[in-house]
DRENKOL-568482 format. One record per residue: x, y, z of N, C-alpha, C, O in turn. Coordinates in steps of 0.1 Angstrom, whole numbers, padded with zeros to 4 digits, always signed. Example, Ala and Ser with C-alpha at 12.3 -4.5 7.8 and 13.67 -1.06 7.14 Angstrom:
BEGIN
+0132-0057+0078+0123-0045+0078+0132-0033+0078+0142-0033+0085;+0128-0022+0071+0137-0011+0071+0129+0000+0079+0134+0011+0080;
REM end
This chain:
BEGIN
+0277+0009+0128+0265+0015+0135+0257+0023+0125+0261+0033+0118;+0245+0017+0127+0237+0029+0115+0239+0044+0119+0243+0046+0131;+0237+0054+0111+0241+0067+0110+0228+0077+0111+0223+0077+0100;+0223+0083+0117+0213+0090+0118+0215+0104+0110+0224+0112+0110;+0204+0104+0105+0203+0117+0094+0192+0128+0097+0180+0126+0099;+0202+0143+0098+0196+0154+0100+0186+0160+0091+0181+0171+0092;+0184+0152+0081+0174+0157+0071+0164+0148+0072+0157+0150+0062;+0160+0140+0078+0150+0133+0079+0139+0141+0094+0141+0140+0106;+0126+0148+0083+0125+0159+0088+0114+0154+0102+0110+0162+0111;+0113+0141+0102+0105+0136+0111+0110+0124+0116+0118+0116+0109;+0104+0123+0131+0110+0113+0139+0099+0104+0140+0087+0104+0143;+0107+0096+0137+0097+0082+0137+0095+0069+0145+0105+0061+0146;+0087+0067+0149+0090+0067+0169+0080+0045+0163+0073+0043+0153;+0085+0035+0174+0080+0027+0169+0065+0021+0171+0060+0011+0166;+0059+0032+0180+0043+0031+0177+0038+0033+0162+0026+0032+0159;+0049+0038+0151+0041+0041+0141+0042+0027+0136+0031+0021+0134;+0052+0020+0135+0057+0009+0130+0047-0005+0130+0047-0014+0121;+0038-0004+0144+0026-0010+0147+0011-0009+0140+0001-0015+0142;+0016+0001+0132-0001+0002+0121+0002-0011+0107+0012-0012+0099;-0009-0017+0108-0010-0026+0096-0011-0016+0084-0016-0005+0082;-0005-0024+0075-0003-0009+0059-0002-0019+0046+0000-0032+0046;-0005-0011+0036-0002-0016+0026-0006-0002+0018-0014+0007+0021;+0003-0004+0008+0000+0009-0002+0008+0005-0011+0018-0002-0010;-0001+0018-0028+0008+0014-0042+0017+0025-0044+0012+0036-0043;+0029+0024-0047+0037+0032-0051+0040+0033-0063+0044+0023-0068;+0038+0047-0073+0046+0048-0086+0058+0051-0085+0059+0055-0073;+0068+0051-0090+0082+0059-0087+0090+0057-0102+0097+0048-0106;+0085+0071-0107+0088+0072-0120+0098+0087-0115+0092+0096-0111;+0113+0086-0117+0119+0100-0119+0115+0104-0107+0118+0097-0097;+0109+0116-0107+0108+0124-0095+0092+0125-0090+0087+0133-0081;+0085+0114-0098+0070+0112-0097+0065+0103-0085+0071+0092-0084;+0054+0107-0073+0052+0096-0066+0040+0098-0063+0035+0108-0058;+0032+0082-0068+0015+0084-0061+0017+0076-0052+0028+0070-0052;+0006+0074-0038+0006+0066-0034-0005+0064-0027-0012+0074-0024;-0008+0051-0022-0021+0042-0020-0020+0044+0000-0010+0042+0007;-0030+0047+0003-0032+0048+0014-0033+0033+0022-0041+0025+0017;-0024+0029+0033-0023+0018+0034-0035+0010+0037-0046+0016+0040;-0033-0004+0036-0040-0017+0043-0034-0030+0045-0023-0031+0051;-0040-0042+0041-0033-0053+0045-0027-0057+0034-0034-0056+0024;-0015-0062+0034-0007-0066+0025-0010-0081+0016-0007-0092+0022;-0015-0082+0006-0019-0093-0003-0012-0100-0012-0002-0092-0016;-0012-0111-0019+0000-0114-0025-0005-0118-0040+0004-0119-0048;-0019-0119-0044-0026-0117-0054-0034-0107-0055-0036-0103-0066;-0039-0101-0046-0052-0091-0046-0045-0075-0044-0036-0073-0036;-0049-0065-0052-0047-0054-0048-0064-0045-0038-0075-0049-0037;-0058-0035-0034-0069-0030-0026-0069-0019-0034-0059-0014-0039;-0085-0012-0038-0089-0004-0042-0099+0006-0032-0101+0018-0033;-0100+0003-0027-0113+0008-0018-0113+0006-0007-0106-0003-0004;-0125+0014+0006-0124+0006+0020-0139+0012+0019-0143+0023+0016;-0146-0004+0024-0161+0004+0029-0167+0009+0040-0169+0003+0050;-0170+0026+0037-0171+0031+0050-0183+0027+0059-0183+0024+0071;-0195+0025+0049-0209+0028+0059-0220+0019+0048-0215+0016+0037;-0233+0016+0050-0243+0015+0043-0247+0024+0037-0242+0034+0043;-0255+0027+0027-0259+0039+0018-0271+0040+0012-0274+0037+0000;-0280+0045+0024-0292+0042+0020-0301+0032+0024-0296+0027+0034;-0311+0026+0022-0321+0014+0025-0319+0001+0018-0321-0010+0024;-0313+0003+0002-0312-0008-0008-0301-0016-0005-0302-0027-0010;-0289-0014+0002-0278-0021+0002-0268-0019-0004-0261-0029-0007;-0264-0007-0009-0256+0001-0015-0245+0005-0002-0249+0008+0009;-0233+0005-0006-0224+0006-0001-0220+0017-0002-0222+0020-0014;-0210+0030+0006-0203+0041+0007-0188+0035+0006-0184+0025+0013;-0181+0040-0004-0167+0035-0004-0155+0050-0006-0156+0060-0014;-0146+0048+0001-0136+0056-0004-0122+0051-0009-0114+0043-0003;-0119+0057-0023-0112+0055-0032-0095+0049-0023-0089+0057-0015;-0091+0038-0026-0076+0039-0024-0071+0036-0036-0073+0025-0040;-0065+0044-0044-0062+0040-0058-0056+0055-0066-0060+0067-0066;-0049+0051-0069-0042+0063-0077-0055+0069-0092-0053+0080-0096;-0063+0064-0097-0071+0064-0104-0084+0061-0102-0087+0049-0102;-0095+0070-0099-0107+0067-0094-0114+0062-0107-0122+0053-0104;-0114+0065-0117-0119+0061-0131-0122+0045-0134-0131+0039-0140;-0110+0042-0127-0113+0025-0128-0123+0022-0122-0130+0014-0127;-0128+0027-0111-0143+0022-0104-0154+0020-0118-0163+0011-0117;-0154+0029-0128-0162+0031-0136-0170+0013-0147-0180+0007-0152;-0154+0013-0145-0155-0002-0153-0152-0018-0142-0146-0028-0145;-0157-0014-0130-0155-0027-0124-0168-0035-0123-0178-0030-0120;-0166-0048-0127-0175-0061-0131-0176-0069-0116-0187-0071-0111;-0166-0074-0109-0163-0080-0097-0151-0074-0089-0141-0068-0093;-0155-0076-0079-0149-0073-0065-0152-0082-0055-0162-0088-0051;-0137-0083-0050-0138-0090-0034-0137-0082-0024-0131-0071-0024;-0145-0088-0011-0146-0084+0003-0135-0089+0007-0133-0100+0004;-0127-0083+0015-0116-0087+0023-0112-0075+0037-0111-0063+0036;-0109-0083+0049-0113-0096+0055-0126-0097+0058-0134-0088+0058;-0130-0112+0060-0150-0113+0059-0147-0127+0072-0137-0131+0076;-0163-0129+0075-0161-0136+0080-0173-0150+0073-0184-0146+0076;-0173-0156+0069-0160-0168+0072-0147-0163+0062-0138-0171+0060;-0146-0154+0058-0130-0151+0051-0140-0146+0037-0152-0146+0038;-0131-0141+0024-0135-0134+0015-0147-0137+0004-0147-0147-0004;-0153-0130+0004-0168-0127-0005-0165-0119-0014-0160-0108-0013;-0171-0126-0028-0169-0117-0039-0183-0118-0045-0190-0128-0045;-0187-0103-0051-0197-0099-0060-0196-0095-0069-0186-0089-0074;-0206-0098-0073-0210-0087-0089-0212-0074-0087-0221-0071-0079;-0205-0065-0094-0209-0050-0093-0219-0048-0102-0218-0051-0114;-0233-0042-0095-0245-0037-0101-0246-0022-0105-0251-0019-0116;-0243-0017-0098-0244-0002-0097-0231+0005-0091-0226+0002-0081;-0229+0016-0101-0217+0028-0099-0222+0039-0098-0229+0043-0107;-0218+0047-0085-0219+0064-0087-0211+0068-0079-0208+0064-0068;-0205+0078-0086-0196+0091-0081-0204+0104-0075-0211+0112-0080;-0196+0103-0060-0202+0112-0052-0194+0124-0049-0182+0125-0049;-0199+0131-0048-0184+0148-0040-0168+0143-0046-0157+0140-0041;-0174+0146-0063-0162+0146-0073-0158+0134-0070-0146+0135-0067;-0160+0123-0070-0151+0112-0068-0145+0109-0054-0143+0098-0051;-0144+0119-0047-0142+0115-0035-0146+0103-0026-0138+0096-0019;-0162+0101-0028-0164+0089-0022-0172+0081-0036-0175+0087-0047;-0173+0067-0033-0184+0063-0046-0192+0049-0035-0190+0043-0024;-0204+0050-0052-0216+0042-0040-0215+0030-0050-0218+0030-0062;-0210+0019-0044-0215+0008-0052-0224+0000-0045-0224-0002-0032;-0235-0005-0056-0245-0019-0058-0240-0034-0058-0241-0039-0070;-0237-0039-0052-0231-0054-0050-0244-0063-0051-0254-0060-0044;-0243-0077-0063-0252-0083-0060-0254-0096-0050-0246-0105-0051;-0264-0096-0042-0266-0104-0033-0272-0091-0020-0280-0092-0012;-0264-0081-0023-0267-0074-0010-0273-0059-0012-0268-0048-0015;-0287-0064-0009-0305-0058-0008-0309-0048+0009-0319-0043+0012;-0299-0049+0015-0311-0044+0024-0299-0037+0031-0287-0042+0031;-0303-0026+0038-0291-0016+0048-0283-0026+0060-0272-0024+0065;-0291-0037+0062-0282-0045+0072-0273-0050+0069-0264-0051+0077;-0271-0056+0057-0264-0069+0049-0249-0058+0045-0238-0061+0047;-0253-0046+0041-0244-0037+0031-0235-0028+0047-0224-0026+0048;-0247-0026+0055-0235-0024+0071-0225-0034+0077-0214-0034+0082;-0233-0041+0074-0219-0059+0077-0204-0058+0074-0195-0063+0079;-0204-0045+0059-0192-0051+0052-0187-0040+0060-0176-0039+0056;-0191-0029+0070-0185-0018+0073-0171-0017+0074-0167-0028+0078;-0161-0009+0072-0148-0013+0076-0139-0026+0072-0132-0033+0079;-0141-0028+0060-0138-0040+0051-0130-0034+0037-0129-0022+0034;-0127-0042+0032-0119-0037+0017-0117-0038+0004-0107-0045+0001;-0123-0033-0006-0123-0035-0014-0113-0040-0026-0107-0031-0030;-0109-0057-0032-0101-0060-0037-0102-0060-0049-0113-0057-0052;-0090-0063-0062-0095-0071-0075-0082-0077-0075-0072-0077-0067;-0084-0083-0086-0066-0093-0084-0060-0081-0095-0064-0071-0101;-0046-0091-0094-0035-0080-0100-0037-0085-0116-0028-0080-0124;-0045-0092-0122-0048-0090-0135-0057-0076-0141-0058-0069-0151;-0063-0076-0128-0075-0063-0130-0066-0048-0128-0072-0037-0128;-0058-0049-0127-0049-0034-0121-0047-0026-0135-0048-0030-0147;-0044-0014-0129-0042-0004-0135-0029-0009-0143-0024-0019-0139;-0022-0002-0153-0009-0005-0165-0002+0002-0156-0009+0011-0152;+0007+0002-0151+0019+0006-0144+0030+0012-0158+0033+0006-0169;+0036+0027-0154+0038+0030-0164+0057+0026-0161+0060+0030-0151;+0065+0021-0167+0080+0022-0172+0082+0029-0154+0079+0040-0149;+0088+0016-0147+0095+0024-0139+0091+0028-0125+0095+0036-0117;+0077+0018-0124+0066+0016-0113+0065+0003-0115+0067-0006-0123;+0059+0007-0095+0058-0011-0094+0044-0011-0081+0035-0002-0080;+0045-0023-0073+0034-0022-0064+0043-0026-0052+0053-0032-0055;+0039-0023-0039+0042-0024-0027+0050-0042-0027+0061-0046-0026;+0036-0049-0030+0041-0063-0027+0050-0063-0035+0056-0069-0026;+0059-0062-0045+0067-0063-0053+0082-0057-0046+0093-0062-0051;+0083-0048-0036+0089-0039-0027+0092-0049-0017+0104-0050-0014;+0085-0057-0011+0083-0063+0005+0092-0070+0001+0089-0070-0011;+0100-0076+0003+0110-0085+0009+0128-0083-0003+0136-0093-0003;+0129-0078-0006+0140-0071-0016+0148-0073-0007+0143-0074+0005;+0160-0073-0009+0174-0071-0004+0180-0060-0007+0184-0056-0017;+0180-0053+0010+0182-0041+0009+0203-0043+0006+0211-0051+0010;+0205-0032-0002+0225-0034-0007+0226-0019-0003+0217-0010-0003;+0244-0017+0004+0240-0002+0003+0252-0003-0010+0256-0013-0015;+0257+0010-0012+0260+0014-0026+0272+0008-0033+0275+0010-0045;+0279+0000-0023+0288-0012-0027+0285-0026-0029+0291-0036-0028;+0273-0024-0031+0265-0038-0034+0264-0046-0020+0258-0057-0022;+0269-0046-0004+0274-0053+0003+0253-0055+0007+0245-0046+0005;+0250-0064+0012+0238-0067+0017+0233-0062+0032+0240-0066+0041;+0224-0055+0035+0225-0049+0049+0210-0051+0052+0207-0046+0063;+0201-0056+0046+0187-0062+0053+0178-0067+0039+0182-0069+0028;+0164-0066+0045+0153-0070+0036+0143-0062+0040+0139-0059+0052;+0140-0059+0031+0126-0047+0033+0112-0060+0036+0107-0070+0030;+0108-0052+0051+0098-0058+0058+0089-0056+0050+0085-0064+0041;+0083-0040+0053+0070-0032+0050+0074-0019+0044+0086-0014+0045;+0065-0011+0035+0068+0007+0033+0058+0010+0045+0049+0004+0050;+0062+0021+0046+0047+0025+0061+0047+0037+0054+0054+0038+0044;+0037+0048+0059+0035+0064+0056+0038+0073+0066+0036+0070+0078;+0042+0085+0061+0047+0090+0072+0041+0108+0065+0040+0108+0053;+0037+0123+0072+0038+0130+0072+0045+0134+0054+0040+0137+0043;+0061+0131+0062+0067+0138+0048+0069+0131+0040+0068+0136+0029;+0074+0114+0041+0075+0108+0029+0072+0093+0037+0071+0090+0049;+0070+0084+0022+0073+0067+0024+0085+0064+0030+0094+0072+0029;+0086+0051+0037+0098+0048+0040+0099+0033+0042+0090+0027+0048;+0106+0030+0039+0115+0013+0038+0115+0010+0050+0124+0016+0056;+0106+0002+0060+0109-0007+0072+0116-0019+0067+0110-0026+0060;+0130-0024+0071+0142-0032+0069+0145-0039+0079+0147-0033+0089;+0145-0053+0080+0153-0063+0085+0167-0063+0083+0173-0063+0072;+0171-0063+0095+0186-0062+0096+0192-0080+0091+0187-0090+0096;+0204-0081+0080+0209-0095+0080+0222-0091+0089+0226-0080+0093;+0226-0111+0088+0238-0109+0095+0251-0104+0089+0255-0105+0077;+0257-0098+0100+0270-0092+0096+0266-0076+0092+0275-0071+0085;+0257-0067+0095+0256-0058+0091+0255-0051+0111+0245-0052+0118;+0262-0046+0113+0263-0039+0127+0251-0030+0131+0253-0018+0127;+0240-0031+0137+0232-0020+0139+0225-0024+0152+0222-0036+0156;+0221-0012+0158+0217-0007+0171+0205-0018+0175+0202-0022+0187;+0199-0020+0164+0187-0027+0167+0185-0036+0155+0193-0035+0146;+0171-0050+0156+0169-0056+0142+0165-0053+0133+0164-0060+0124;+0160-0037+0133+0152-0033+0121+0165-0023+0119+0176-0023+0124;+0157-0014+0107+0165+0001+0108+0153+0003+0093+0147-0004+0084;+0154+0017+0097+0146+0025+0079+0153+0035+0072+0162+0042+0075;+0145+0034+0059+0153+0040+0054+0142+0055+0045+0134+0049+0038;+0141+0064+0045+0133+0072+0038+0130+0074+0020+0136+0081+0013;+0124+0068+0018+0119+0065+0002+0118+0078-0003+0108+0084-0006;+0132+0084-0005+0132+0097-0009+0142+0096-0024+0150+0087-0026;+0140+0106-0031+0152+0106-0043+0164+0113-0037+0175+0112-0042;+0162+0121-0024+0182+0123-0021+0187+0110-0014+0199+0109-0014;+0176+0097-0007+0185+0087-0005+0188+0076-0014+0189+0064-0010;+0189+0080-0025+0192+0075-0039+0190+0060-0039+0198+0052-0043;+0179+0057-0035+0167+0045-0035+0163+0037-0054+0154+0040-0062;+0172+0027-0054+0175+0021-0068+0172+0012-0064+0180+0004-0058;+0156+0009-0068+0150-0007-0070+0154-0013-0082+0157-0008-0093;+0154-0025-0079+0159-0033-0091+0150-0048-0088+0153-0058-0081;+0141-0045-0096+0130-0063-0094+0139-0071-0106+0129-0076-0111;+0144-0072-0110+0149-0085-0117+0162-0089-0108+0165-0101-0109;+0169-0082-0099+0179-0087-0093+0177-0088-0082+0187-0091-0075;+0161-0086-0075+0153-0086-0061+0164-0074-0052+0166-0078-0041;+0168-0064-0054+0177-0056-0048+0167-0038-0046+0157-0035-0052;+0174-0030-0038+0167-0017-0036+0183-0018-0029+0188-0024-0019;+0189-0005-0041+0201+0000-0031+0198+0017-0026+0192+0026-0031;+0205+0015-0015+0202+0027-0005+0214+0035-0003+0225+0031-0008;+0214+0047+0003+0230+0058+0006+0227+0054+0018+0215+0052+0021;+0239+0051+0029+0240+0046+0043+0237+0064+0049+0237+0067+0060;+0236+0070+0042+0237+0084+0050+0221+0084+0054+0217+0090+0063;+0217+0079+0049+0197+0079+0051+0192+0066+0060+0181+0064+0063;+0205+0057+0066+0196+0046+0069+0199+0051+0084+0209+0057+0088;+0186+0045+0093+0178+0051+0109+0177+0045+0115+0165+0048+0118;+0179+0036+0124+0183+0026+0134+0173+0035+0146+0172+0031+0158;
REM end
């Protein structure tokens, strides 16, 4: 039976479980950035979400999802994602940084006028994973996380990482339960913390976990 942990300082109830997510994780030592979620992509990373139109010309209001806002500085193309009929990519024309970086205004070409640039409202800004930031020694990206075999510290196999979701106090491992692993329900989580001694390993597709942290 999974083991419930008194240090897991928040309860995490399964309406959270129902928010679509995606986010980047560094996890260097005791270092952690991370990307405010969206939808999960298997070439494309998300940089941005566009809030609103900006202005009369068709300039867009965007807020940063990205551990580094600097990269906006040097983007050439970007995709719209989700669109309808499905994803639209432009040319970036114009960059500006608004309230420190906080929000930025980009110029897409093709889109001229406040109606066209409100269309993309609530949409998201992509680039592929060639365009990404250098990941330093010891970081990785979410999609790279999603489907790992979770081991706990005897190497024995006890699920597959669904999703990471966000939480208050920390990230955490949403897990598919495999067979032969005894638990309350088919999921169970685990908190992406350094006391639950969380050892990803992408060459052996594994993330071993302390059974003291896993939450059924």
């Amino acid at each position: 039976m999974c083991r419930a942990v008194c240090r897991f300082t928040k309860k995490i109830t399964k309406e959270i479980l129902n928010r679509v997510s995606f986010c980047f994780i560094i996890l260097s030592t005791d270092l952690i950035l991370k990307w405010q979620r969206c939808s999960i992509m298997s070439d494309m990373l998300v940089i941005g979400k566009i809030l609103k139109a900006h202005g009369v010309r068709g300039d867009v209001k965007i807020t940063p999802i990205t551990a580094d806002v600097e990269r906006f500085r040097y983007l050439e193309n970007v995709t719209v994602k989700p669109g309808s009929p499905g994803e639209r990519k432009f040319a970036v024309k114009s960059i500006k940084f608004i309230s420190g970086g906080r929000y930025i205004i980009l110029g897409l070409e093709g889109i001229s006028t406040m109606e066209e640039a409100d269309a993309l409202r609530n949409l998201y800004i992509h680039v592929s994973e060639d365009e990404s930031i250098e990941l330093v020694e010891g970081a990785y990206f979410i999609h790279q996380l999603v489907g790992l075999r979770v081991i706990d510290q005897q190497g024995k196999q006890i699920g597959i990482v669904k999703e990471v979701m966000d939480t208050p106090a920390n990230d955490v491992l949403v897990c598919t339960v495999v067979a032969g692993f005894a638990c309350d329900s088919d999921e169970f989580m685990v908190p992406f913390i350094e006391d639950a001694d969380c050892d990803v390993d992408l060459e052996n597709g594994t993330v071993r976990v302390s059974m003291d942290f896993v939450v059924s």
